[in-house]
mmJSON file of the N, C-alpha and C atoms, coordinates in Angstrom:
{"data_MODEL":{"atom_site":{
"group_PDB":["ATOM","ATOM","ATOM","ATOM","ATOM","ATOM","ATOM","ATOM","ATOM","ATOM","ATOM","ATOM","ATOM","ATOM","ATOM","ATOM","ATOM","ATOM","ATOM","ATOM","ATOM","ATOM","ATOM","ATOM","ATOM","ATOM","ATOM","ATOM","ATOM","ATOM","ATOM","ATOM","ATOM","ATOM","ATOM","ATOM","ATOM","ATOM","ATOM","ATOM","ATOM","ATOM","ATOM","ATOM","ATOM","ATOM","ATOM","ATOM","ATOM","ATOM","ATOM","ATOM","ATOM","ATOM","ATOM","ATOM","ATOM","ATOM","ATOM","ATOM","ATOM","ATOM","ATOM","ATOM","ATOM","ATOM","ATOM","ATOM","ATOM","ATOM","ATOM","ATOM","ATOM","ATOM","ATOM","ATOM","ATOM","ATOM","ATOM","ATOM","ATOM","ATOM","ATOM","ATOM","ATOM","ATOM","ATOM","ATOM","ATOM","ATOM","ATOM","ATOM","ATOM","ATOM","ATOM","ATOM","ATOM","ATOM","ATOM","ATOM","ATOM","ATOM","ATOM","ATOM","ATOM","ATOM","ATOM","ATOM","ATOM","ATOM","ATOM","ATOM","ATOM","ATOM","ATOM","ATOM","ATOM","ATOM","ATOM","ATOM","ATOM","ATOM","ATOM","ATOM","ATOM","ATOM","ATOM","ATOM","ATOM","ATOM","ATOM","ATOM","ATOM","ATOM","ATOM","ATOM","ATOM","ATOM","ATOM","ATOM","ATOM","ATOM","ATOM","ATOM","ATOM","ATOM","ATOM","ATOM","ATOM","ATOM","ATOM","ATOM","ATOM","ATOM","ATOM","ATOM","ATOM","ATOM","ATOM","ATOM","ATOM","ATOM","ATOM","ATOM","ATOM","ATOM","ATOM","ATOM","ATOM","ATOM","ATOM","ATOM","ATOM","ATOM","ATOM","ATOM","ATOM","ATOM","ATOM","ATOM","ATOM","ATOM","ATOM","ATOM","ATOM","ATOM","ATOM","ATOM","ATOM","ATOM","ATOM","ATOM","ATOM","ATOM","ATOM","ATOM","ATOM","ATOM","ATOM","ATOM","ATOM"],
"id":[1,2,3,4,5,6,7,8,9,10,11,12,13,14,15,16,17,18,19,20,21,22,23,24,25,26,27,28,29,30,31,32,33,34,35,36,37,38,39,40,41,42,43,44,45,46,47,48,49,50,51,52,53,54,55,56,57,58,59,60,61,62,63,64,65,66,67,68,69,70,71,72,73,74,75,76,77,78,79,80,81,82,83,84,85,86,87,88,89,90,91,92,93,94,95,96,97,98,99,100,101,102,103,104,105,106,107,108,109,110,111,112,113,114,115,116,117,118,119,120,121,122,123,124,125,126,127,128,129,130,131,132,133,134,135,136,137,138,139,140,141,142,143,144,145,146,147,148,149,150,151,152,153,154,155,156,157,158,159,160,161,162,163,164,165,166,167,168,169,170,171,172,173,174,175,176,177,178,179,180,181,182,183,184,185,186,187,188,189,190,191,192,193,194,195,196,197,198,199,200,201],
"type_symbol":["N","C","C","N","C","C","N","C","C","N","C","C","N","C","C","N","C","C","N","C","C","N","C","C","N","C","C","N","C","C","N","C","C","N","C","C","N","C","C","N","C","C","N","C","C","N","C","C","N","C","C","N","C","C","N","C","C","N","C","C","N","C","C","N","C","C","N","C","C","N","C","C","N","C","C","N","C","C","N","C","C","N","C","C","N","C","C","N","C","C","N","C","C","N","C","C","N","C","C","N","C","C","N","C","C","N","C","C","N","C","C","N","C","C","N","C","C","N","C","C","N","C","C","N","C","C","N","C","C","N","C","C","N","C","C","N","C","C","N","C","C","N","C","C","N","C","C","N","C","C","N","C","C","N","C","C","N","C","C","N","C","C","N","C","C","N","C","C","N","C","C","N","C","C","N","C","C","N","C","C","N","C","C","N","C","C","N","C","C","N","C","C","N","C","C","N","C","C","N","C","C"],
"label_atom_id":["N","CA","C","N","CA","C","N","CA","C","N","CA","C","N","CA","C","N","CA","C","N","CA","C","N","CA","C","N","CA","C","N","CA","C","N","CA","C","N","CA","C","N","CA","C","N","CA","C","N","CA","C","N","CA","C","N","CA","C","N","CA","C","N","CA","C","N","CA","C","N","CA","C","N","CA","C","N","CA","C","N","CA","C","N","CA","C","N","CA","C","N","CA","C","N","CA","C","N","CA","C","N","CA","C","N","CA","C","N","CA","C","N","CA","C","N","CA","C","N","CA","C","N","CA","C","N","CA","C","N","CA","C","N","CA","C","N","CA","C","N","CA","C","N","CA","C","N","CA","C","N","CA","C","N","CA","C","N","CA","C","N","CA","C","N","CA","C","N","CA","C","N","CA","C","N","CA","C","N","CA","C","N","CA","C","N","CA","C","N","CA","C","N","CA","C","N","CA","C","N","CA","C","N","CA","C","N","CA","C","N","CA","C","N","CA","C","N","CA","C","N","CA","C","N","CA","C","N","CA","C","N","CA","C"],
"label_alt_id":[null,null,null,null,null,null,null,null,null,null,null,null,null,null,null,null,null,null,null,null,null,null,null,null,null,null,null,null,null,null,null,null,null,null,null,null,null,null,null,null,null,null,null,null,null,null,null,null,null,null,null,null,null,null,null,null,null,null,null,null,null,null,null,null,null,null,null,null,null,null,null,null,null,null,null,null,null,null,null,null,null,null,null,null,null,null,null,null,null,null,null,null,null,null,null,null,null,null,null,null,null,null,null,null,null,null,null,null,null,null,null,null,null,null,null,null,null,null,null,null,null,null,null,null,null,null,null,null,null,null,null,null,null,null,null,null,null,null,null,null,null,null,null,null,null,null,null,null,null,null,null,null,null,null,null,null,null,null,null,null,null,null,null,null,null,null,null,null,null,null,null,null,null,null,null,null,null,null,null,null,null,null,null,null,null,null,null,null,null,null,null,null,null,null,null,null,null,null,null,null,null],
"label_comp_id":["UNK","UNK","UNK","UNK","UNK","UNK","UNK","UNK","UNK","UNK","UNK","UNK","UNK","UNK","UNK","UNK","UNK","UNK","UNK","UNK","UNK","UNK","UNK","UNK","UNK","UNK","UNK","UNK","UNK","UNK","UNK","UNK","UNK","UNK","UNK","UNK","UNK","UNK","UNK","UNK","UNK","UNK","UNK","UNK","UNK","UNK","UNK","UNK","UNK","UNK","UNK","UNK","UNK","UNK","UNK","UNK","UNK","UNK","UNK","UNK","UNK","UNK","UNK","UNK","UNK","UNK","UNK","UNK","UNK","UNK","UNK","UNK","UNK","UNK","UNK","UNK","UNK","UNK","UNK","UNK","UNK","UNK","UNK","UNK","UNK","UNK","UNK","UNK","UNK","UNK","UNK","UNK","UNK","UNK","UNK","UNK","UNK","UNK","UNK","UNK","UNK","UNK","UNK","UNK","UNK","UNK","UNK","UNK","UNK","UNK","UNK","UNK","UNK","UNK","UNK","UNK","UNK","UNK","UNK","UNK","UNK","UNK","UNK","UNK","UNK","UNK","UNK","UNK","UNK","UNK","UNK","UNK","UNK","UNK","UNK","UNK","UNK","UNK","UNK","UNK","UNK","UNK","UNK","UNK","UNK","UNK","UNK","UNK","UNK","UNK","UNK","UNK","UNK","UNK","UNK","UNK","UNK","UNK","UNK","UNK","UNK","UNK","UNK","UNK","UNK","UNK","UNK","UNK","UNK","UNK","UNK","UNK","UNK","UNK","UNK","UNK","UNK","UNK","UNK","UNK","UNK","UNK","UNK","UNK","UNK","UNK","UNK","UNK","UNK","UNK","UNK","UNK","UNK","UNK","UNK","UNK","UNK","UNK","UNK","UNK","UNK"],
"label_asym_id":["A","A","A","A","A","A","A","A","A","A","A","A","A","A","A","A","A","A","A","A","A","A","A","A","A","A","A","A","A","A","A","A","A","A","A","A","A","A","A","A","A","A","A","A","A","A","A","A","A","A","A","A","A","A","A","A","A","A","A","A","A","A","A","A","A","A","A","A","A","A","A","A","A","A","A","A","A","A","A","A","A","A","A","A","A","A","A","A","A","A","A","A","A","A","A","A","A","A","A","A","A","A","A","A","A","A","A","A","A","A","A","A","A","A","A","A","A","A","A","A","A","A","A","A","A","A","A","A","A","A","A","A","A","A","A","A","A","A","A","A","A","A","A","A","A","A","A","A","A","A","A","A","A","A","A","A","A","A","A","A","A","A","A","A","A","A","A","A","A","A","A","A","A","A","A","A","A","A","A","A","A","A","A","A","A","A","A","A","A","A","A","A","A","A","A","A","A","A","A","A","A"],
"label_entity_id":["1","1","1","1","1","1","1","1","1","1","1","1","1","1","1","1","1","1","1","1","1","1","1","1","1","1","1","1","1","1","1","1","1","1","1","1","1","1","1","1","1","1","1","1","1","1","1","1","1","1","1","1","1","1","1","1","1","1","1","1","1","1","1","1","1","1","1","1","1","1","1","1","1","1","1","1","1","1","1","1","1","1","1","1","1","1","1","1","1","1","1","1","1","1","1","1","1","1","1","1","1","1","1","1","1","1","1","1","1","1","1","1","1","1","1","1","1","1","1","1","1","1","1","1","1","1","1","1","1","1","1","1","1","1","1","1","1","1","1","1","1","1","1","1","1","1","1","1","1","1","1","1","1","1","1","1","1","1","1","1","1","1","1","1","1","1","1","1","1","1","1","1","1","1","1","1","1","1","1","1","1","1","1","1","1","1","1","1","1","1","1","1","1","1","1","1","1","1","1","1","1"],
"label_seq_id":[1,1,1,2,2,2,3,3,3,4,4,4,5,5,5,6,6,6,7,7,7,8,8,8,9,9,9,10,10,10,11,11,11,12,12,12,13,13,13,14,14,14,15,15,15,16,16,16,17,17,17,18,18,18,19,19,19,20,20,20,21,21,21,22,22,22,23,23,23,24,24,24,25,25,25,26,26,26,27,27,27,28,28,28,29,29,29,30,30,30,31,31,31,32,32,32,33,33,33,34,34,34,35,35,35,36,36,36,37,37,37,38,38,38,39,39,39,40,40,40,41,41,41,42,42,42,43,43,43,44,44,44,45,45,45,46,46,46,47,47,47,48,48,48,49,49,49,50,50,50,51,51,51,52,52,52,53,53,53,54,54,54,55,55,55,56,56,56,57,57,57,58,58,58,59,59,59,60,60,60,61,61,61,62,62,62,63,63,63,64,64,64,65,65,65,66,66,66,67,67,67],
"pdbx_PDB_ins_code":[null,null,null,null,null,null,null,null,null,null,null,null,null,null,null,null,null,null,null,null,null,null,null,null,null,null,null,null,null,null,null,null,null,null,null,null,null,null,null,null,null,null,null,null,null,null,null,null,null,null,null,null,null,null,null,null,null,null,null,null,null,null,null,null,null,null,null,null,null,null,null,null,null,null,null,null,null,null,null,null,null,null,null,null,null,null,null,null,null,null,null,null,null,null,null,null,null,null,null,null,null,null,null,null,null,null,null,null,null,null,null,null,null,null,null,null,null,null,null,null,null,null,null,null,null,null,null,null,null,null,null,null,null,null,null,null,null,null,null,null,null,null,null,null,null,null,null,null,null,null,null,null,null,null,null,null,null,null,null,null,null,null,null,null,null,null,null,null,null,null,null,null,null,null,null,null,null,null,null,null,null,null,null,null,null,null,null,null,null,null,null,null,null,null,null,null,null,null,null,null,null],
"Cartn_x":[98.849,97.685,96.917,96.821,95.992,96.948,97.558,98.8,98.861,98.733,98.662,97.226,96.099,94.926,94.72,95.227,95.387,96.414,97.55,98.367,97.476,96.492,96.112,94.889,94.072,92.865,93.473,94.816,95.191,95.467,96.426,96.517,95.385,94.35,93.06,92.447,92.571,92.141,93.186,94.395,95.436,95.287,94.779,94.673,93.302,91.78,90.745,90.808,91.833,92.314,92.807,93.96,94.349,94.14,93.512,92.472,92.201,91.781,91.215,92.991,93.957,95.576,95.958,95.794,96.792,95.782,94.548,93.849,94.825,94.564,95.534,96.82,97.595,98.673,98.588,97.665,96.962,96.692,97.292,97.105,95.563,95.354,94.448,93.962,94.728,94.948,96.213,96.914,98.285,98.438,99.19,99.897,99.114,98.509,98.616,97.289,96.556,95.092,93.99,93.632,92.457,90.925,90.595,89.222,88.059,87.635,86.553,85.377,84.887,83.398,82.481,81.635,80.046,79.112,77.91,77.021,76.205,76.148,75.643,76.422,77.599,78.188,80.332,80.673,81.887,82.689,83.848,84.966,85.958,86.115,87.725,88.84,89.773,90.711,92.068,92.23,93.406,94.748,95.349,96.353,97.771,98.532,99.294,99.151,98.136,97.801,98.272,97.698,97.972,98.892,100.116,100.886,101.867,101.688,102.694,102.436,101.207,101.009,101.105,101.156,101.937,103.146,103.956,105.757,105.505,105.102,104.916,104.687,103.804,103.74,104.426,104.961,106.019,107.241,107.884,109.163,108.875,107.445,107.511,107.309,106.5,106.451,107.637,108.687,109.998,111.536,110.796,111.316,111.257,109.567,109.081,109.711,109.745,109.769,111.609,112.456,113.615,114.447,113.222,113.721,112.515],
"Cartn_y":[68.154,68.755,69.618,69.22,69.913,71.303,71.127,72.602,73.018,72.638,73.831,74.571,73.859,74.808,75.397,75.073,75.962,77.068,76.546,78.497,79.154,78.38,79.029,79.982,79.354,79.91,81.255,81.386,82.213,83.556,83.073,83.913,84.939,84.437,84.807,85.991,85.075,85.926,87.478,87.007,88.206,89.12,88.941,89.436,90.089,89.867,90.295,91.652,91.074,92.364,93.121,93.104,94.113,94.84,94.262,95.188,96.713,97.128,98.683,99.189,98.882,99.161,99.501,98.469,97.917,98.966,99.087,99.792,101.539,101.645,103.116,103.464,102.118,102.039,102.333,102.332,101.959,101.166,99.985,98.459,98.498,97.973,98.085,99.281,100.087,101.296,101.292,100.497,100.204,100.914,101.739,101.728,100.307,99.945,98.592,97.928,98.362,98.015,98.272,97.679,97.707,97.904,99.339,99.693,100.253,99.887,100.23,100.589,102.093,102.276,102.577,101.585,101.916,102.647,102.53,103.392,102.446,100.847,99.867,99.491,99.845,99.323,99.741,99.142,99.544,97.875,97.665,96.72,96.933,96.019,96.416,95.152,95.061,93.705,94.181,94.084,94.37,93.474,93.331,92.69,92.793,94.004,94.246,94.048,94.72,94.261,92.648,92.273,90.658,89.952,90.503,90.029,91.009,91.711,92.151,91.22,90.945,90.407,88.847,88.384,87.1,86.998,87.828,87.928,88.133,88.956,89.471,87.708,86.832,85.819,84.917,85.151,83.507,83.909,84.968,85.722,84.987,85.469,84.744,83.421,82.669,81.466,80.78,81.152,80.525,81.039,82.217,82.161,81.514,80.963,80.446,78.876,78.024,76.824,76.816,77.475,77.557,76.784,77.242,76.972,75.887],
"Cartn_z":[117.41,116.778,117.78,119.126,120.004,120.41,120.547,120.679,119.629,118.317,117.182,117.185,117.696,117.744,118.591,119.954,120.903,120.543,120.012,119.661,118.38,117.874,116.723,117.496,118.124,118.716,119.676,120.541,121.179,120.709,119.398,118.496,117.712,117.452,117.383,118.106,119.593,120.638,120.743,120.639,120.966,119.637,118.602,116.987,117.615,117.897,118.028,119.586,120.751,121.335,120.844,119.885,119.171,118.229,117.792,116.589,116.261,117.821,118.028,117.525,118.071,118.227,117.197,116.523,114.723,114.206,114.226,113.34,113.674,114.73,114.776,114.444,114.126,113.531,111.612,110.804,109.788,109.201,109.667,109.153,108.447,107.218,106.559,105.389,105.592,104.493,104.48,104.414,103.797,101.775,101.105,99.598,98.933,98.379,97.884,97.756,98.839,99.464,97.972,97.884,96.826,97.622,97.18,97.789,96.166,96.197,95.019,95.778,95.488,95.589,94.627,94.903,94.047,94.408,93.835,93.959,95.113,95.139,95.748,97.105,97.454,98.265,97.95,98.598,98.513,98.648,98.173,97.659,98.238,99.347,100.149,100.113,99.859,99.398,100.123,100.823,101.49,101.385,100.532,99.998,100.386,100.692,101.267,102.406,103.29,104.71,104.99,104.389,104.481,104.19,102.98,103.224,104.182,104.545,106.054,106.812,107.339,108.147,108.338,107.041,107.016,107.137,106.229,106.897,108.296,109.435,110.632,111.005,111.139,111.469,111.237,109.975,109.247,110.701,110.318,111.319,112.599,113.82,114.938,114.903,114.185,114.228,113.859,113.008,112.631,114.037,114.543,115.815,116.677,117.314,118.058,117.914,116.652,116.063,116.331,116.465,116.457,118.036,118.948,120.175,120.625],
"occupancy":[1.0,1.0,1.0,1.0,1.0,1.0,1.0,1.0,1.0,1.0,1.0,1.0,1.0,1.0,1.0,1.0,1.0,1.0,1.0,1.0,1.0,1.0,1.0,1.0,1.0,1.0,1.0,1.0,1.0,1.0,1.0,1.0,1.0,1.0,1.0,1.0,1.0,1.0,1.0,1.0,1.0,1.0,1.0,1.0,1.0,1.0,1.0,1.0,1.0,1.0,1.0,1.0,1.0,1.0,1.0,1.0,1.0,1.0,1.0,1.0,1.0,1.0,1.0,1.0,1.0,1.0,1.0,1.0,1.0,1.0,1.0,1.0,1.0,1.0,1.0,1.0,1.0,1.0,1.0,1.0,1.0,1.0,1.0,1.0,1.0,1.0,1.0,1.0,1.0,1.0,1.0,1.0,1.0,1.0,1.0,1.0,1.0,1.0,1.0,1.0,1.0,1.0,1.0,1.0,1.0,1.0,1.0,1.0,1.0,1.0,1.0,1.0,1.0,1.0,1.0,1.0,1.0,1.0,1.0,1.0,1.0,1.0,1.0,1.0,1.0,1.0,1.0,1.0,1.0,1.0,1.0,1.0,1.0,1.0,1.0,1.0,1.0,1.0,1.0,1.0,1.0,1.0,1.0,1.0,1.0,1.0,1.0,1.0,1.0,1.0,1.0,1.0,1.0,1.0,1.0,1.0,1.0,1.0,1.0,1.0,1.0,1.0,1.0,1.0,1.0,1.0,1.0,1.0,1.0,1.0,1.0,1.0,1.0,1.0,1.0,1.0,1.0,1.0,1.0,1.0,1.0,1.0,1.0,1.0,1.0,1.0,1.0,1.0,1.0,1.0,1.0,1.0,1.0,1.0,1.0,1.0,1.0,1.0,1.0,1.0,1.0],
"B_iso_or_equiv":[0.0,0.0,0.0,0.0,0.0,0.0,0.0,0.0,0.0,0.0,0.0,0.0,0.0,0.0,0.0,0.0,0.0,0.0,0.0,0.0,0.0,0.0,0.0,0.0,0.0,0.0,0.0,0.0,0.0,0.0,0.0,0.0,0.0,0.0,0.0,0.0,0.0,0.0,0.0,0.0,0.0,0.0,0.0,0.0,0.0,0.0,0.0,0.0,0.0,0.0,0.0,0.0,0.0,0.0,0.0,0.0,0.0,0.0,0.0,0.0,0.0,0.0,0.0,0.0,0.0,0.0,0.0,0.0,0.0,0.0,0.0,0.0,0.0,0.0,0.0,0.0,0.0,0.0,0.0,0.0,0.0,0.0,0.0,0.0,0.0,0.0,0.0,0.0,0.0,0.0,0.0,0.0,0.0,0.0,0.0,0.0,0.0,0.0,0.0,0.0,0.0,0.0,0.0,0.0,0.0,0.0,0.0,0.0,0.0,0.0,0.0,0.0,0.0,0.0,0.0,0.0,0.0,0.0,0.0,0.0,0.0,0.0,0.0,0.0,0.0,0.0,0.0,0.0,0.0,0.0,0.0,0.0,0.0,0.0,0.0,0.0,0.0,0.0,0.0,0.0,0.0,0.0,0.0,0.0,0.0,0.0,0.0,0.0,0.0,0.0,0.0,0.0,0.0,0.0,0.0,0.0,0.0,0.0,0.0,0.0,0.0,0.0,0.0,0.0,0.0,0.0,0.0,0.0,0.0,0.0,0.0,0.0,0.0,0.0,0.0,0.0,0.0,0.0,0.0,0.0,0.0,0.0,0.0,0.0,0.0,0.0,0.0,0.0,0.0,0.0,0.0,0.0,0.0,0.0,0.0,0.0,0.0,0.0,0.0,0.0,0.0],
"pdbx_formal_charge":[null,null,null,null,null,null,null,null,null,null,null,null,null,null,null,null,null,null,null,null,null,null,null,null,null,null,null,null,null,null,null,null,null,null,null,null,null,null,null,null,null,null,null,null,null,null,null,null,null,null,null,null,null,null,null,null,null,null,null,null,null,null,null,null,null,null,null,null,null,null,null,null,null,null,null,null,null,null,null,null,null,null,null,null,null,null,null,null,null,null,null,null,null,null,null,null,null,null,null,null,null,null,null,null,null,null,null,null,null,null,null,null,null,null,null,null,null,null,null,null,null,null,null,null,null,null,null,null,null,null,null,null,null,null,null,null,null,null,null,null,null,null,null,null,null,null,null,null,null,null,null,null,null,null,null,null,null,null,null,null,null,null,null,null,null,null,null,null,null,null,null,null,null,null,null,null,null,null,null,null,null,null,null,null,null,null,null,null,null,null,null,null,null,null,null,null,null,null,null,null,null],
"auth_seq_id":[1,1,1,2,2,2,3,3,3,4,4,4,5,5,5,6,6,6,7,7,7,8,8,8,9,9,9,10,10,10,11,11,11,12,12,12,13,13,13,14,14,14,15,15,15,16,16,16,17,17,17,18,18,18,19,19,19,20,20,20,21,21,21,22,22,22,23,23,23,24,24,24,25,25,25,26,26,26,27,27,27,28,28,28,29,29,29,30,30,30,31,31,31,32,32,32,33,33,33,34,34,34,35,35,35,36,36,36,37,37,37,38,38,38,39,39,39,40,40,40,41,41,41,42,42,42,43,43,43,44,44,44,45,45,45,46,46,46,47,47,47,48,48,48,49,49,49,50,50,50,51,51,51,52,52,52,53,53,53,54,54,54,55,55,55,56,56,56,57,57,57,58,58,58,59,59,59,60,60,60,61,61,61,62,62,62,63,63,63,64,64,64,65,65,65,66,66,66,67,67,67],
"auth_comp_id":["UNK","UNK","UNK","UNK","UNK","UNK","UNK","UNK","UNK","UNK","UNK","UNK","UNK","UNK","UNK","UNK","UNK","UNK","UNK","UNK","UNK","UNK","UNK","UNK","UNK","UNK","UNK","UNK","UNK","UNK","UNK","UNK","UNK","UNK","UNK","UNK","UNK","UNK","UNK","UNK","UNK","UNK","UNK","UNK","UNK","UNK","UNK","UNK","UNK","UNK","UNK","UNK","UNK","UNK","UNK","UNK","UNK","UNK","UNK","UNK","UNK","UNK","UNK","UNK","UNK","UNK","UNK","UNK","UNK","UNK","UNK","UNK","UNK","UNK","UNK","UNK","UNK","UNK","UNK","UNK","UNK","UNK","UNK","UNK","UNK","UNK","UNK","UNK","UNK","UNK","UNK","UNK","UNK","UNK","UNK","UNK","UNK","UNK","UNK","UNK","UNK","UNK","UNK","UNK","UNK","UNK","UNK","UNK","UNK","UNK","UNK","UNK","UNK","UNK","UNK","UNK","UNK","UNK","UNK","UNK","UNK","UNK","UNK","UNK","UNK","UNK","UNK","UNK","UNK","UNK","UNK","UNK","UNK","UNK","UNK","UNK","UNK","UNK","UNK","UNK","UNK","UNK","UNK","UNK","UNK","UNK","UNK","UNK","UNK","UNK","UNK","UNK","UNK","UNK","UNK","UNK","UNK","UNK","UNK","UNK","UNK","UNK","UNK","UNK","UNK","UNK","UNK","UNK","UNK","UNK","UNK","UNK","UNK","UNK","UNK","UNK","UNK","UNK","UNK","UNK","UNK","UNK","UNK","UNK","UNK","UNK","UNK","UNK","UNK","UNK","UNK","UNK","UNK","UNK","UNK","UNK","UNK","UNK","UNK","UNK","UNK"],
"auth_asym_id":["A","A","A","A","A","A","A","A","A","A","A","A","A","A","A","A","A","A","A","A","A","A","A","A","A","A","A","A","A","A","A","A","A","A","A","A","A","A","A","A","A","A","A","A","A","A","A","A","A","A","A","A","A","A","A","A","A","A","A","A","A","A","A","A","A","A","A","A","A","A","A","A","A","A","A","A","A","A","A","A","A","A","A","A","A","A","A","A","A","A","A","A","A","A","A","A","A","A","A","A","A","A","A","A","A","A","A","A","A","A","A","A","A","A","A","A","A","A","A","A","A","A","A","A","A","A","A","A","A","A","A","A","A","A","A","A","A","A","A","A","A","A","A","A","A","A","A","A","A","A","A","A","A","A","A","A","A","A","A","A","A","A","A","A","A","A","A","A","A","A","A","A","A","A","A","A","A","A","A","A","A","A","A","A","A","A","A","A","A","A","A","A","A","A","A","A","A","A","A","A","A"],
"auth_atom_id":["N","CA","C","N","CA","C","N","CA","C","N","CA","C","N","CA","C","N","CA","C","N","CA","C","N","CA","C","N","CA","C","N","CA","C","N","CA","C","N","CA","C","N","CA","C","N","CA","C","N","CA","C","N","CA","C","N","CA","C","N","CA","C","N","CA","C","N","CA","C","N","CA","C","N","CA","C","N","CA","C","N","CA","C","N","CA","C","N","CA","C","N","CA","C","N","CA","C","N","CA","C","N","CA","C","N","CA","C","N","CA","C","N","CA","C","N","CA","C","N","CA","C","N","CA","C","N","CA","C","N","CA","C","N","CA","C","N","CA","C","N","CA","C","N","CA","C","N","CA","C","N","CA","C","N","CA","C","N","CA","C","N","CA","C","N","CA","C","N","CA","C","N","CA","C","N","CA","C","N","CA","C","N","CA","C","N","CA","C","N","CA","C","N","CA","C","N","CA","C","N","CA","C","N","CA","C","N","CA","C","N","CA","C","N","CA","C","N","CA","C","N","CA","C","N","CA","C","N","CA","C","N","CA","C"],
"pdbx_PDB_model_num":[1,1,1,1,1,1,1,1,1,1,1,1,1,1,1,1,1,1,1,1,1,1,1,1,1,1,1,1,1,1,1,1,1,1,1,1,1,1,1,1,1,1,1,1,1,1,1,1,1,1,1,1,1,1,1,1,1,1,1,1,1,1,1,1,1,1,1,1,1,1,1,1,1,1,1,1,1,1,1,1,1,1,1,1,1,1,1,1,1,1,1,1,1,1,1,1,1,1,1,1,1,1,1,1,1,1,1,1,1,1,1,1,1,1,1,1,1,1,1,1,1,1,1,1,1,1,1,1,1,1,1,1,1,1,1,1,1,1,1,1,1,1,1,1,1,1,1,1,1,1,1,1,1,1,1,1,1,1,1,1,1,1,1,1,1,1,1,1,1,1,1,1,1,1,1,1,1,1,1,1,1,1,1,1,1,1,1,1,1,1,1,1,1,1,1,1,1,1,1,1,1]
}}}
């Protein structure tokens, strides 16, 4: 349990460095992305984003778990 929150918290950290990166890649205006604007504010749901980025994680973690 203490090593799954430690790779979870790292992961975090290495996700919040990369951020500025992935964003220049377009991650987050991905085909798929649900953005709605109002007159009050704007609606962003990023759905595709997320699931890339869950396959992207299932892949290393089922790598990682392999060895």
């Amino acid at each position: 349990m203490n090593r799954l929150l430690i790779v979870l918290g790292l992961a975090l950290v290495v996700a919040g460095l990369l951020w500025p990166f992935l964003a220049r890649l377009g991650l987050g205006r991905l085909p798929g992305d649900i953005i709605i604007r109002g007159e009050h504010g704007d609606f962003y749901f990023p759905i595709v984003t997320c699931l890339v980025i869950s396959a992207v994680l299932t892949l290393i973690f089922w790598i990682i778990g392999r060895f």
